[in-house]
N, C-alpha and C positions, 0 to 999 in steps of 0.2 A: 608337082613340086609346091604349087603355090595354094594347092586342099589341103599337103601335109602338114605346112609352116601354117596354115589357120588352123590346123587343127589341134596342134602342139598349141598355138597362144591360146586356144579356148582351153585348154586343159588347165593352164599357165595360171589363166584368169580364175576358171573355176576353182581351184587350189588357194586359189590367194584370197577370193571370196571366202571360202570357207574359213577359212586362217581366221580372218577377220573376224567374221560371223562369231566364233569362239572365243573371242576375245569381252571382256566383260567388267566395266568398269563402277564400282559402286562409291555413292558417295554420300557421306556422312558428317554430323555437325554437334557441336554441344561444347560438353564438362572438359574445360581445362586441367579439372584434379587429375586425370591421369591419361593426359596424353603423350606423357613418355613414353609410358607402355605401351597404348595404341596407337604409338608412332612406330616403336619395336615391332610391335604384332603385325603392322601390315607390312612393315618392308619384310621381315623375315617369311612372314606368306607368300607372296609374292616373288621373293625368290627360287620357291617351289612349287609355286603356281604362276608362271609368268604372264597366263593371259587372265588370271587377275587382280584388276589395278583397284586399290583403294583410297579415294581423296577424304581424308579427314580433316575438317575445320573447326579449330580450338575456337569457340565464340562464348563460351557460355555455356552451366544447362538451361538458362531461361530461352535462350536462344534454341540449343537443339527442341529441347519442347516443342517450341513454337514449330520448326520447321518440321517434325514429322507428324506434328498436330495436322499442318497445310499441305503432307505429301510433300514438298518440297525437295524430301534428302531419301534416300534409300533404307535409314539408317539414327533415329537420336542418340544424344550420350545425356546422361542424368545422375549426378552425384544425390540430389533430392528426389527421392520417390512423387510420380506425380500425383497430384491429387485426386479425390472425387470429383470434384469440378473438370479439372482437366484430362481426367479419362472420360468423362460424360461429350465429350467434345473429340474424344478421337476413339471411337469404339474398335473394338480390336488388340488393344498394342496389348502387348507381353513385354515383363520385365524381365531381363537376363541380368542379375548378379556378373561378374565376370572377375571382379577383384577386390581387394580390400584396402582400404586409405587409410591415413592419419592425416587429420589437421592442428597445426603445432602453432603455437605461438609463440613469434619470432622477436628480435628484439633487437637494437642498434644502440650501445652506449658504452662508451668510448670506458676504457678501465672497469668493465665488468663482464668478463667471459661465462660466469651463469648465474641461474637465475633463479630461484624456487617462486612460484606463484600458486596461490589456492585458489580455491573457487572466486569467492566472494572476491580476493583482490583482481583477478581477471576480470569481472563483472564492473566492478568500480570505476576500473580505468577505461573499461568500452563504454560505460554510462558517463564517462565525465565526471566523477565523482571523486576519484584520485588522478591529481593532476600533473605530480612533480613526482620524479624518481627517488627522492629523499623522502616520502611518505613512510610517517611511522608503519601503517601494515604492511609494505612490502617490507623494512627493513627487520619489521617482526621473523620474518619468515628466513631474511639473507641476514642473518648479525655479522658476518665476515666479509659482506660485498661492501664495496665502496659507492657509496652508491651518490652520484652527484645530487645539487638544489638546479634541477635541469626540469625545464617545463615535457611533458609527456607529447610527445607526436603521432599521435596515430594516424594508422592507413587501413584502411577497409576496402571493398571491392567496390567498382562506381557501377557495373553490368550484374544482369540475375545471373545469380551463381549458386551453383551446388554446393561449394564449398563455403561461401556464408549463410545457407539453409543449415549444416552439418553444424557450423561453427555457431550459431544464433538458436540450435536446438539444445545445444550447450549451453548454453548461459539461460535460455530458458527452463533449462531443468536443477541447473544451479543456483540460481534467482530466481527470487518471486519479486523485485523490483525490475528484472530487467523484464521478465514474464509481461507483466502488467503493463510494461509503459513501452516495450519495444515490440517482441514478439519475434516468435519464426517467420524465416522465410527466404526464398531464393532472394529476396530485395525487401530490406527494410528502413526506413528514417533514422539513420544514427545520427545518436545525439551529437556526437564529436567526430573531429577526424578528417583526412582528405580521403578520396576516391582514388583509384585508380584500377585502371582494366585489366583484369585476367592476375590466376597467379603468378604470372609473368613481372603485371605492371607492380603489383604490391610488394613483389621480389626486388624490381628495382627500386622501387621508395624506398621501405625499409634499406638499405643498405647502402642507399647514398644519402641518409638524413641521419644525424647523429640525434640521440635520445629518443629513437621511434622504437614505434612497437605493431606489429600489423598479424594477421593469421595466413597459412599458405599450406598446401599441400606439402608432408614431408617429400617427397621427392625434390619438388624445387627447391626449400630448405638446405637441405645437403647437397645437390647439385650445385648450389650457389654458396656452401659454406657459412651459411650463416647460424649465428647461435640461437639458440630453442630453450625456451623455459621447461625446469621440468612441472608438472603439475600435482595434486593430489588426487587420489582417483575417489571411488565410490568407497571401497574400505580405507581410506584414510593414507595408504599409501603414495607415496613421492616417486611417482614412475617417468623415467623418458620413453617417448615415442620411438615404437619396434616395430617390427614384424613378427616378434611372439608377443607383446601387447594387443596388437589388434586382432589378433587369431585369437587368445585370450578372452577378447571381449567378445569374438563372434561364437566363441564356443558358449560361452557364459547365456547366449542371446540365441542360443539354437531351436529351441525348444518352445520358442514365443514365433518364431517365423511363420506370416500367413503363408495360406495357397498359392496369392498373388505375386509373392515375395517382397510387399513393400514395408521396410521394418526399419527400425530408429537402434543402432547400439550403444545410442550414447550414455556415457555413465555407467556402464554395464559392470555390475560388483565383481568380485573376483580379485587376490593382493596384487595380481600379473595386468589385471586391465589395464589397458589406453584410453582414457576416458571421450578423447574426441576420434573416436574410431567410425567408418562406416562402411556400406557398401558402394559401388557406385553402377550405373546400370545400363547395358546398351536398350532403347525401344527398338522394337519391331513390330509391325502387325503379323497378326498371326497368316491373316491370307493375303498370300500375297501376289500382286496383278502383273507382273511381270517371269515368266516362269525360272528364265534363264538369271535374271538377277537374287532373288526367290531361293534357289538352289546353293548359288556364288556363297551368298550371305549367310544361309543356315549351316553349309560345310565350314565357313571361315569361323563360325563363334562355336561348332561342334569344336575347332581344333582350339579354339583361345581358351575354352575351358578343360580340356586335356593337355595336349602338348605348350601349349603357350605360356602355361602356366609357372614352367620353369623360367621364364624372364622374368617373375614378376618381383623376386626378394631380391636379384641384384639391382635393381630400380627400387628398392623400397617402400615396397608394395607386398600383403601376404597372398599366401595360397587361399584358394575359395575352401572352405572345408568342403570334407567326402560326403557331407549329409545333402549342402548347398550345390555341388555340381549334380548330385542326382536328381535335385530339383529342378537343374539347368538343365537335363537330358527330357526331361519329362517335358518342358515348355517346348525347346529345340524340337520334336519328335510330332508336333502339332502343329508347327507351321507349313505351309499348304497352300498348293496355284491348284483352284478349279477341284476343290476335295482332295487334290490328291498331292500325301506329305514330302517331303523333299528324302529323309534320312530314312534308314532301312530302318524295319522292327516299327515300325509307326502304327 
């Protein structure tokens, strides 16, 4: 009696070992810009793969960078492509495209529900240059806004962020003053303005300070209801931020896509473009030293570029085009524990 009750527990225990053993938790860190999405994408994985768990933390792309520069995370997010310098420092990674953003500029002022702004006056008011909402050039553009003698409050992001690289690659392409005296980048010296962290924190300045004006991913935009300037694009056109705007731009911009996949669509001509459109991008190394995690991760962003894909326009976010996921099949198809690929057809 008492060899068959240990023998039953060791079967008990082996079963439950195994169980475990199968179980596979990956964790990831970076771009705020769209962690709606990649909040959707792992719970809804997850519900069909339940033994695997995905911990994603919204900190930044400067932040994911860093951490899968250091190995740290299984996993980076990146709205700005990273550099020469910071690929020279993390050899290996691959970029996976995964979705398409808009970065919109939002706006807080009390008796003005919209807003036309051009290039140069966007540029103005992030340089300090235009300072009051009663400014002859904005009202150039709004003759019908009411527009207060209200001093300008801006908010910008205080942490490196993707989504001030997207938003400052903008104004540098727009400006040859902001060009010269600010420049790109996930983190740069603004002239004016308060800080605040993630487009979270800029979500809630804007909208609790009347006469502000700050940049955010459209997702938190419209999740938080707040109102959006609309812009002029590269043809001259007065567009609001879509999801056939940003598709728009990425079609416009298809055809300049390196190998690497690290590409700028901003300003992308076309009368449908979104001019602050971009891609945004998970890192991985291609080889990779875990085999069972390895796997986890190359099945999960094989299904985020097919299947997933369908969450991404009710979170407003576009579809990757059919040119860009087959360039996502081709990177996916090469990652690899010990030479050998994780996905079939490799």
């Amino acid at each position: 009696m008492k060899k068959t009750l240990f023998a039953i527990t060791a079967v008990a225990l082996t079963a439950s070992t195994a169980l475990a053993a199968d179980k596979v938790s990956l964790t990831g860190a970076g771009a705020t810009f769209p962690y709606p999405l990649y909040s959707k994408w792992f719970s809804d994985y997850n519900k069909m793969h339940s033994e695997i768990e995905v911990n994603y933390q919204s900190i930044g792309s400067g932040g994911g960078i860093k951490q899968i520069t250091e190995k740290t995370v299984d996993f980076g997010a990146s709205d700005a492509p990273m550099s020469d310098e910071e690929m020279a420092k993390a050899a290996g990674i691959l970029h996976i495209p995964t979705t398409l953003g808009a970065v919109v500029v939002t706006f807080n002022v009390k008796g003005v529900d919209s807003l036309r702004l051009s290039p140069d006056v966007v540029a103005g008011i992030f340089l300090g240059d235009i300072k009051s909402w009663d400014d002859a050039k904005i009202k150039a553009d709004n003759p019908k806004a009411k527009l207060p003698k209200l001093p300008i409050a801006l908010v910008h992001r205080s942490d490196g962020s993707g989504t001030s690289y997207v938003f400052t690659d903008y104004l540098s392409q727009v400006s040859a003053d902001w060009k010269s005296k600010v420049g790109t980048g996930k983190s740069v010296n603004w002239p004016v303005g308060i800080g605040a962290k993630g487009n979270e924190g800029v979500s809630g300045q804007v909208k609790q300070l009347n006469g502000s004006i700050g940049y955010v991913e459209l997702a938190y935009a419209m999740q938080n209801k707040m109102a959006m300037a609309d812009l002029k694009n590269h043809d001259g056109e007065w567009v609001k931020a879509s999801t056939e705007g940003m598709t728009a731009a990425a079609d416009a911009m298809a055809s300049k896509m390196p190998e690497d996949m690290r590409v700028s669509i901003i300003n992308a001509p076309g009368k449908k473009s979104y001019p602050i459109s971009a891609y945004t991008y998970i890192l991985v190394y291609k080889d990779q030293a875990d085999a069972a995690k390895g796997k986890a991760l190359t099945e999960l962003l094989n299904w985020a570029i097919h299947e997933g894909q369908k969450s991404n326009e009710p979170l407003f976010y576009a579809k990757l085009p059919e040119s860009v996921v087959k360039k996502d099949e081709a990177k996916l198809r090469g990652i690899q524990h010990d030479g050998k690929p994780f996905l079939a057809g490799s």
